[in-house]
N, C-alpha and C positions, 0 to 999 in steps of 0.2 A: 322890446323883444318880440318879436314878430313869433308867432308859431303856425307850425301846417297841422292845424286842427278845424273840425267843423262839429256842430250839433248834429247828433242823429234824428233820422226823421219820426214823426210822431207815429206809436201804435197806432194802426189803422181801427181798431177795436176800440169802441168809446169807454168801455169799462178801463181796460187798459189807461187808453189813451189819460181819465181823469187819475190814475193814480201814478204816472208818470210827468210829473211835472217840471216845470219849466228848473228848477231848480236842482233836480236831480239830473237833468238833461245836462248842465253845466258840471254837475259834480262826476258822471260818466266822464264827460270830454280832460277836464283836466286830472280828474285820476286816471287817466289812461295816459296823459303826457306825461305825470309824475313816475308811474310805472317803465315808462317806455325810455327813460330820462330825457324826453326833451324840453324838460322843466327839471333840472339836475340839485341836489342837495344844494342848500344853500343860498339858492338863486331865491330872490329877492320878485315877489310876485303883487303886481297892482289889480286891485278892483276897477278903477277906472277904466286902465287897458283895457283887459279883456273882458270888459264892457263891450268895450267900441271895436275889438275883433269880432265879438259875436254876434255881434250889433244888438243888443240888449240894453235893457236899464241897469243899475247895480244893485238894483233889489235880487235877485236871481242870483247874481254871481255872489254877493254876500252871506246868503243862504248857503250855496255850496263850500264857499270856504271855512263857512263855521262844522258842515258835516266833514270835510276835509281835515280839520283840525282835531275833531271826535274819532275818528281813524285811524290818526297820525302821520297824517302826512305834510301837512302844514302846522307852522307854529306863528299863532300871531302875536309879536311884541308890541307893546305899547309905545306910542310914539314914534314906532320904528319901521313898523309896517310886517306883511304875513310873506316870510320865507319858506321855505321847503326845506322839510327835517331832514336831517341825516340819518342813513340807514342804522339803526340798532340792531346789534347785531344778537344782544340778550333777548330784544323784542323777538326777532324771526326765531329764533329757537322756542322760545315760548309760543309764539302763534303754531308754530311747527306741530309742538306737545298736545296743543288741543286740538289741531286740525286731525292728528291722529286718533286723537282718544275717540271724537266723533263721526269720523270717517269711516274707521273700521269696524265702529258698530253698526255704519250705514248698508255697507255691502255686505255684510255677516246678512243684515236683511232683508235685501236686495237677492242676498241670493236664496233665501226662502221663499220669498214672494214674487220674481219679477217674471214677466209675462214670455211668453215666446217674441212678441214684438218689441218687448222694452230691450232682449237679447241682441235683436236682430238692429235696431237701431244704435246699439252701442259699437256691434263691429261695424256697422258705416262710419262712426263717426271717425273710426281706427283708420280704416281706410282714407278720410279728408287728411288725419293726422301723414298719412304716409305717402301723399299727393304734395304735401303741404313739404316734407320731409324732401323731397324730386326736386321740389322748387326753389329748396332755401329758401323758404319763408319763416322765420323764426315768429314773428307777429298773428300773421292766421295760424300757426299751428298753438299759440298759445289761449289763442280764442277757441278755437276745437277741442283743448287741452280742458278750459272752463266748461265748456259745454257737455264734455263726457263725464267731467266728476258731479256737475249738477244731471247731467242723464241716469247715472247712479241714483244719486237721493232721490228721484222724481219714479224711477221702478222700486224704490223701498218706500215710498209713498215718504219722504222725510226732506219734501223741500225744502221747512222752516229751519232744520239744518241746517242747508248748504247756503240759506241766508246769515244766519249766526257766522257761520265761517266765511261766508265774505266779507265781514266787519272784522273780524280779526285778522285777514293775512295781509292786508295792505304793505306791510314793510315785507312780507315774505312772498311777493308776487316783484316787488323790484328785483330782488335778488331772483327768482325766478328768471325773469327776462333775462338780466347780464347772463345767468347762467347757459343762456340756449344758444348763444353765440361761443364761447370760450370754456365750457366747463363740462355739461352734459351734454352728449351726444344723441337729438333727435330718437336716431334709432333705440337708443336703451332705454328712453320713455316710452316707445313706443310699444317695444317687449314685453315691458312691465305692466301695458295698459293690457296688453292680450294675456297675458298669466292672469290679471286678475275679472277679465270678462270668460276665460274659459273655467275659471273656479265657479262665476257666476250660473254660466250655462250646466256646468257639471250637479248643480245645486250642491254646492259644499261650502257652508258657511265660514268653517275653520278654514279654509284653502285659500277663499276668499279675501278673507282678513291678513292673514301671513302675509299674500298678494297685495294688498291695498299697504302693509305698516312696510314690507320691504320699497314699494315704489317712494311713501313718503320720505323717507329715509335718505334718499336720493342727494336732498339739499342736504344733510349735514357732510355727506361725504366728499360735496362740492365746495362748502362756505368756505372753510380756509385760505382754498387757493383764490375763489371771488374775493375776500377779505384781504390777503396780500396784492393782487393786482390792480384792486382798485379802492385800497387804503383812504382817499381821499375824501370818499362820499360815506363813511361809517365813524359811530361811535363806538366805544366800549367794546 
């Protein structure tokens, strides 16, 4: 199975650079095919291979697929070899429940605290979203999408957050993607990003919040109909 992926290039910052390892460098690359489905439920995935795509040893890629597996996104059977899990559709609702519990406490503080620049850097990033929205690009806009809810936790001072919640949404970032092709429409995320950066700017922490639990909400309004059209890749 050939795939069109590459390793990104190394922080140029040595501090960076040394906590970025070769290992997580591979677990980037293939959680973003697992995400993007070009590594699809089911699909049956070799160490060796993507080895020899990345041109690596399998020390690395072995590494990654055991944090791949911690995630849930790969399942490795014995004897059988490490497939790609089927979306859970109990999972994503449950990543859902926490991403909100923690998210809306984030911007409730966000909006007590954050800077006139950390403001001003959120609407640019609304802006890439609505550049990104011109171009049908569903993939940069969902990198822009990552980037503004961690621009959030980083003006409430609550990075170690928006880490926590990136171990938890793995199955709720697939369904994400399908979603921005067939389900939610660019512009009404986009809406919802601007409600809750002018709660931010307004300093209203309740406004905020409303703003960040109605945007997450989003996906449950969607999954259904993601769940009937594309039946094949979900359990439960």
């Amino acid at each position: 199975m050939k795939l069109d992926f590459k390793l990104k290039p190394m922080p140029q910052n040595l501090e960076s650079h040394r906590r970025y390892t070769m290992a997580q460098r591979v677990f980037d690359v293939l959680k973003q095919a697992i995400i993007q489905l070009q590594l699809r439920p089911g699909n049956l995935i070799s160490e060796a291979e993507i080895a020899k795509q990345l041109g690596l040893s399998r020390q690395p890629v072995r590494e990654a697929f055991i944090k791949l597996a911690d995630v849930g996104l790969v399942e490795v059977r014995p004897q059988r070899g490490t497939f790609v899990m089927y979306i859970s559709r109990k999972e994503v609702e449950n990543a859902r429940f926490i991403r909100e519990a923690i998210e809306v406490a984030v911007v409730k503080k966000a909006a007590i605290g954050a800077s006139d620049e950390d403001i001003t850097g959120l609407w640019q990033l609304i802006e890439r979203q609505q550049f990104d929205d011109q171009n049908g690009d569903p993939v940069s806009f969902m990198q822009h999408d990552e980037e503004f809810h961690l621009a959030i936790a980083t003006a409430a001072g609550c990075q170690h957050a928006w880490r926590i919640i990136e171990n938890l949404k793995a199955q709720m970032d697939r369904v994400r993607f399908i979603a921005l092709d067939n389900a939610t429409p660019l512009k009404t995320l986009i809406e919802q990003h601007e409600m809750v950066v002018s709660a931010v700017a307004e300093r209203a922490p309740e406004l905020a919040g409303e703003a960040m639990r109605l945007h997450l909400a989003e996906i449950v309004i969607s999954l259904p109909k993601i769940v009937a059209d594309n039946s094949e890749i979900f359990v439960d």
